[in-house]
C-alpha positions in Angstrom: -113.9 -32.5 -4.8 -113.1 -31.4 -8.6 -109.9 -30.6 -10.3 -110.0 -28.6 -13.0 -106.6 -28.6 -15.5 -105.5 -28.7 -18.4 -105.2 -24.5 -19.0 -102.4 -22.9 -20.6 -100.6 -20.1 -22.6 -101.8 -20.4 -26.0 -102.4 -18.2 -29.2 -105.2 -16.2 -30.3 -107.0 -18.6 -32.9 -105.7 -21.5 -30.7 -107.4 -24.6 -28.9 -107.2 -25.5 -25.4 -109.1 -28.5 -23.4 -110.0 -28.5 -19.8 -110.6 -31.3 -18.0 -112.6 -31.4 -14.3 -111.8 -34.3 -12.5 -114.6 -35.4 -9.9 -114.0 -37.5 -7.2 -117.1 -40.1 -6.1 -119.8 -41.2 -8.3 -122.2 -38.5 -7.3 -120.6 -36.5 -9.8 -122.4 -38.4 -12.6 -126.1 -37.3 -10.8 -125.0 -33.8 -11.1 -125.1 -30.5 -13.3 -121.8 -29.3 -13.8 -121.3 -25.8 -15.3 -117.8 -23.7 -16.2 -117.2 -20.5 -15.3 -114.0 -17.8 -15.5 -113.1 -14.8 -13.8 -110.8 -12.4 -16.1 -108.1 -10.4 -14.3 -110.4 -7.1 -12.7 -113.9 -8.9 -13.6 -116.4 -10.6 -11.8 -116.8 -14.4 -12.5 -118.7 -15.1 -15.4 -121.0 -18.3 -16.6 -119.1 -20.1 -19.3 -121.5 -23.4 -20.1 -123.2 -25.8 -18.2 -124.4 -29.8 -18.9 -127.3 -31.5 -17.3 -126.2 -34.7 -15.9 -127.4 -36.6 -19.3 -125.8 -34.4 -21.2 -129.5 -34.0 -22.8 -129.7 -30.0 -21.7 -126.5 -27.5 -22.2 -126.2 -24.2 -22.6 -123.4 -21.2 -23.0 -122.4 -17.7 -22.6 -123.0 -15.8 -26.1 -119.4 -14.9 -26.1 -118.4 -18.6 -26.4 -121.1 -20.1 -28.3 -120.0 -21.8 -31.8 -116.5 -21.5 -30.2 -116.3 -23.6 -26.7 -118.2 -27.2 -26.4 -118.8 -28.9 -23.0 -118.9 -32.2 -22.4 -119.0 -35.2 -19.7 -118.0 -38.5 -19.3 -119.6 -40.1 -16.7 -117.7 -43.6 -16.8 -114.7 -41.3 -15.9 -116.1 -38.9 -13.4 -114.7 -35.9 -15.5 -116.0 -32.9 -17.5 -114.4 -30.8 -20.2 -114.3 -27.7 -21.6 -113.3 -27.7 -25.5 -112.1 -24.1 -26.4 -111.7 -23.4 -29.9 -110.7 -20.1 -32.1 -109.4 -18.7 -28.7 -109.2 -15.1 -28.1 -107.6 -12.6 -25.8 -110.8 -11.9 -23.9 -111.0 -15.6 -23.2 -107.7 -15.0 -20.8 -109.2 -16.0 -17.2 -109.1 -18.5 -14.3 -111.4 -20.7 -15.6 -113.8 -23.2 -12.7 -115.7 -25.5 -12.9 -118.8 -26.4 -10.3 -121.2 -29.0 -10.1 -124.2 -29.8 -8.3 -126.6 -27.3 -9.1 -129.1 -25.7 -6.6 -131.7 -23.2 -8.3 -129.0 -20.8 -9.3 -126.0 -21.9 -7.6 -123.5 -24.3 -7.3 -122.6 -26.3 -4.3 -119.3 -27.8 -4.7 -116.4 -25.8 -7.1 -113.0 -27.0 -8.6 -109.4 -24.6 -7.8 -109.5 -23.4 -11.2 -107.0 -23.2 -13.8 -105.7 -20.4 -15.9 -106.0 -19.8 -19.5 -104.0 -17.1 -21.3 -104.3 -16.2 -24.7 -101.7 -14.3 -26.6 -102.4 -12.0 -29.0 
């Protein structure tokens, strides 16, 4: 299971910090990826991390803004968001274990809204 937190009401040019908890150690073997869905959109791909942390990747929109990161030891993944903007207002997931293009198992999500 994964729970994703840590999302908020902050403003535009603000930081925020999700974290995805994993439970079991099979999380550590596993890609995990973010994604969001903003209010009338489909879901989106945010970032992903290779187990490692050797291969990672992100949407243009977020790149030089957002980070993502993993700590194994802990069984948890986060989400750095910085310079925050109003289009960045979504549910935000994360998901892990990844299968060619999708993922198998995918936290409750946790909302992010950005004031402008």
């Amino acid at each position: 299971q994964l729970q994703a937190s840590g999302g908020g009401l902050v403003q535009a040019g603000g930081s925020l910090r999700l974290s995805c908890a994993a439970s079991g150690r099979a999380f550590r073997s596993y890609t995990m990826g973010w994604f969001r869905r903003a209010p009338g959109k489909e879901r989106e791909f945010v970032a992903t991390i290779n187990w490692g942390g050797g291969a990672i990747d992100y949407a243009d929109s977020v790149k030089g803004r957002f980070t993502i990161s993993r700590d194994n030891a802990k069984n948890t993944g986060y989400l750095q968001m910085n310079s925050l903007k109003s289009e960045d207002t979504a549910v935000y997931y994360c998901a892990c274990q990844k299968v060619g293009n999708q993922y198998s198992y995918w936290g409750q999500g946790t909302l992010v809204t950005v004031s402008s």
